[in-house]
N, C-alpha and C positions, 0 to 999 in steps of 0.2 A: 685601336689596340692599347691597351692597358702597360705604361712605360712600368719595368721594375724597380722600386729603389733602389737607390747604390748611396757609399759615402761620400763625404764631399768631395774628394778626390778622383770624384767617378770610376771606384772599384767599387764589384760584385759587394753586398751583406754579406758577411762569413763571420762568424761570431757567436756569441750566447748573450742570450737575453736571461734576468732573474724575474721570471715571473712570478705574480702570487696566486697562486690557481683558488678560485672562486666556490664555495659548496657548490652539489645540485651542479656542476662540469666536469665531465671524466676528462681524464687525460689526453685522451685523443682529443677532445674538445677543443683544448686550449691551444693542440698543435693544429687544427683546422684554424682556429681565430687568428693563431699566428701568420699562418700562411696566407689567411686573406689580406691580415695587415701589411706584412712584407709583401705580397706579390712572388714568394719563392717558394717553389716545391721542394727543396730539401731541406726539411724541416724535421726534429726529432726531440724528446724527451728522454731523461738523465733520469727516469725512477717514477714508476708508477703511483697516483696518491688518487687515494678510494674517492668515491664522487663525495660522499657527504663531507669529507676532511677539507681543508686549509691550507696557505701554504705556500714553500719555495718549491717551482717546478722549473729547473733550469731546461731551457729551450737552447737547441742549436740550430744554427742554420748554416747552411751549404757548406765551407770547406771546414765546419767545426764537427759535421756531423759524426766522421769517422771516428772521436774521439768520446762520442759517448760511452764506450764501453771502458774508458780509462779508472784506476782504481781512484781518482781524487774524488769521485761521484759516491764511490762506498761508503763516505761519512755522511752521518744522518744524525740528527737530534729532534724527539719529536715531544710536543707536550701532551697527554692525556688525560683524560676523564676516565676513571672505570667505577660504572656503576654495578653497584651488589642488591641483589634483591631478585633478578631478571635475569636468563641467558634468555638468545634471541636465536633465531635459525639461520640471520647474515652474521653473528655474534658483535655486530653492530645497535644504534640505536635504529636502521631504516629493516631490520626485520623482524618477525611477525614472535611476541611470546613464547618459547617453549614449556619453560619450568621456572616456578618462582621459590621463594624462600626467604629465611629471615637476618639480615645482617647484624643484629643486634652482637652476638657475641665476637665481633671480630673490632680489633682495637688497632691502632694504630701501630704498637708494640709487633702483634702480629702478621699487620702486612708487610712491615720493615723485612723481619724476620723473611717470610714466604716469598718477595722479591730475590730474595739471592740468590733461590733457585734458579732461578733466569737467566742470571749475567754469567757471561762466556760462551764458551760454542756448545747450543744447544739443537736437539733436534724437536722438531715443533710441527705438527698438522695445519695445512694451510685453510682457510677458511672454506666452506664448501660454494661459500657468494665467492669468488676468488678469479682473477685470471690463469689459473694454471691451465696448462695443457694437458687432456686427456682423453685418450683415444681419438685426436686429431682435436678437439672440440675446447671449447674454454669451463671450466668448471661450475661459472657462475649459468652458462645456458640449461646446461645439464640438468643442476640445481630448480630452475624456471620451470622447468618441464615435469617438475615433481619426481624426478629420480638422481638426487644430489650423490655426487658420487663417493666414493668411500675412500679419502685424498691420503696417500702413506706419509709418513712423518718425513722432514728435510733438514738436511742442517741447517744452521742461523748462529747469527754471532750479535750478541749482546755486550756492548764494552761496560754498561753502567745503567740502570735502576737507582734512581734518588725519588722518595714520595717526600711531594710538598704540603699536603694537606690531607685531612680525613675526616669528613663531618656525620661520619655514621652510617653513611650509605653510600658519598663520590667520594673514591678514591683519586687525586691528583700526582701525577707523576711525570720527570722527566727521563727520558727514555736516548739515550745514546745507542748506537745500533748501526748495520751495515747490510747492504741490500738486500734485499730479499726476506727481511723477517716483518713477521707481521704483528703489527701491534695489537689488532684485534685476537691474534691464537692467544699471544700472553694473557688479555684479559679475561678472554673464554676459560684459558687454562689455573686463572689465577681461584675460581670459582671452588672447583672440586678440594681443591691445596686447605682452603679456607672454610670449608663449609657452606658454602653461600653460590648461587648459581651468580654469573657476572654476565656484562658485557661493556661493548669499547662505546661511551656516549658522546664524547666530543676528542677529537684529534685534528692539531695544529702543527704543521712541520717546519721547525723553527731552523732549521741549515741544512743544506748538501754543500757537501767541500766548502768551497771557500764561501759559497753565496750564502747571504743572513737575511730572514723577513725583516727588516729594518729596512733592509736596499730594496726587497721586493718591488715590482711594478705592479699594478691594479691594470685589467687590459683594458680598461679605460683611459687610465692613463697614456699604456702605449700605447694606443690609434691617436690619443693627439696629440704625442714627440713623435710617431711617424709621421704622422700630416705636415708638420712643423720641420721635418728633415734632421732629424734632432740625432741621429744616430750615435755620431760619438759619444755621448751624451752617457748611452743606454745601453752600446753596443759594447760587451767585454769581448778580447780579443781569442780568435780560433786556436792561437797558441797557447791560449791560459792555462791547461790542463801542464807543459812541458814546458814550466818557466824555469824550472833549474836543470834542462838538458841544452848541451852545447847548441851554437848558430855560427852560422856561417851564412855568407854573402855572395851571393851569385851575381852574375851580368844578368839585364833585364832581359835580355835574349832566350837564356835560359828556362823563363818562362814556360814558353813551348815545349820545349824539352820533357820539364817535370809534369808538364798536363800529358803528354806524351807515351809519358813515362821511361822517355830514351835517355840511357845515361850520357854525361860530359866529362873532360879531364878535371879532375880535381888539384886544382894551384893553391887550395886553401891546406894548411898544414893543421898539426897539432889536436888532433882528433884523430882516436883510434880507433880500428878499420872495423866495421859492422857495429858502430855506438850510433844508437839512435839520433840524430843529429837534425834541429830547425834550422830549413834551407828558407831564406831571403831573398828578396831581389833588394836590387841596387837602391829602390827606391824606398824601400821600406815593406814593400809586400810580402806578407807569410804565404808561401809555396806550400808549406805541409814541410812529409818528413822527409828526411834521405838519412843514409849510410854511405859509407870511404869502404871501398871494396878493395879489395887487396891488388888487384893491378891498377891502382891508383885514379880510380873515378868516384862519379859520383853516380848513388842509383836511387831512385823516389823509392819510400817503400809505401806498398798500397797496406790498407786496413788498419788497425791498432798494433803496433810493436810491443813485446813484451817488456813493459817496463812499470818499475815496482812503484807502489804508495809513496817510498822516500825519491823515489826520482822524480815521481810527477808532481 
């Protein structure tokens, strides 16, 4: 039977990996490669990135996973390609021609311009190749089957649009943005604005939150610092989302308790009652969360706590 790795300190993986997720591998992909490589089933993804795209794909594993849903994941910066000449039917470069046309009169001047429609909170049609859910089903099967479904508009928030180049037909651009918006609607949408049918030809996802493709891993890389036991190395830690909320420090006993989920008397002071609070053990180990309840204990909280962008 197959031993799981642990850190050197022979505690559980629980942490985030900075993967760079590979073209030609969805997402789930790379959390399947993950898993083989650790040997752990709780295994998750921080933002979904299209198979043909590039990229930071922060992975969690085991006591990190509850924190995917945290807002430090909402920042994104992405670089793209949008070519003019072409829309496509994925409004990608991996689907099939619809309608062509001529870019010639579209200048630099005027994509500047036609980008600012973009930035701020907009609402925008999701791709019809897309993971959305509809009528139980994912959009992109739907789409497969020749009856692409008719997706209604969504909000999305764009903090910033800067074009870095324009050679007459690739438009280049850095793309700042927050979950859920699609690079490819902007460039499908960029088409009609300008005269010119478009689409998204090359997308590289250069940060979520704190992670930057500079740090990225190659999953080749991680299988051989896994192989190597190299963890701390690689491993950022489960608390990293909630490095500026209080901690406090438990007996290692306590342990039990917070897997448990049975509260204990709280002797720890100066934390106010129901602030989402990093419980510790003695030795160093991150428990997850807790709160100071009002008759003076401590209580695990299970799931993500409401806590804001400036908190996390």
């Amino acid at each position: 039977m197959r031993r799981s790795p642990s850190t050197s300190d022979g505690g559980p993986l629980d942490g985030y990996l900075n993967v760079l997720k590979p073209p030609a591998m969805t997402s789930f992909d790379v959390v399947a490669r993950v898993r083989s490589i650790t040997g752990q089933r709780r295994v998750g993804h921080a933002g979904t990135l299209d198979p043909a795209a590039i990229g930071v794909l922060p992975i969690a594993i085991g006591r990190a996973t509850p924190t995917l849903g945290s807002p430090v994941w909402d920042r994104k910066l992405y670089w793209a390609d949008v070519r003019f000449g072409t829309a496509t039917d994925t409004d990608d470069a991996e689907g099939q021609p619809v309608v062509t046309g001529s870019p010639a009169e579209i200048t630099a001047d005027r994509l500047t311009s036609a980008l600012s429609a973009f930035v701020g909170d907009i609402e925008q049609r999701p791709p019809a190749y897309s993971a959305v859910q509809v009528d139980g089903q994912r959009a992109y099967a739907a789409a497969r089957r020749g009856s692409a479904p008719d997706l209604p508009a969504r909000p999305a928030r764009v903090d910033a649009i800067r074009l870095t180049g324009w050679d007459g037909s690739v438009a280049t651009m850095l793309v700042q943005c927050g979950s859920g918006t699609y690079i490819r609607s902007i460039a499908r949408d960029l088409g009609p604005v300008l005269g010119c049918p478009a689409h998204l030809a090359r997308l590289v996802r250069l940060r979520v939150g704190p992670f930057t493709i500079e740090d990225a891993l190659d999953l080749r890389d991680l299988a051989l610092l896994a192989e190597q036991g190299a963890w701390e190395r690689i491993l950022a830690p489960a608390d990293l989302v909630f490095a500026t909320l209080p901690a406090v420090v438990a007996a290692d006993e306590r342990e039990l308790s917070y897997a448990q989920g049975r509260e204990w008397p709280a002797t720890n002071g100066g934390v106010d009652v129901g602030r989402a609070t990093r419980i510790y053990t003695a030795g160093g180990r991150y428990l997850g969360l807790g709160q100071r309840t009002p008759l003076g204990r401590w209580q695990p909280i299970r799931g993500l706590p409401r806590v804001t962008a400036a908190e996390a």
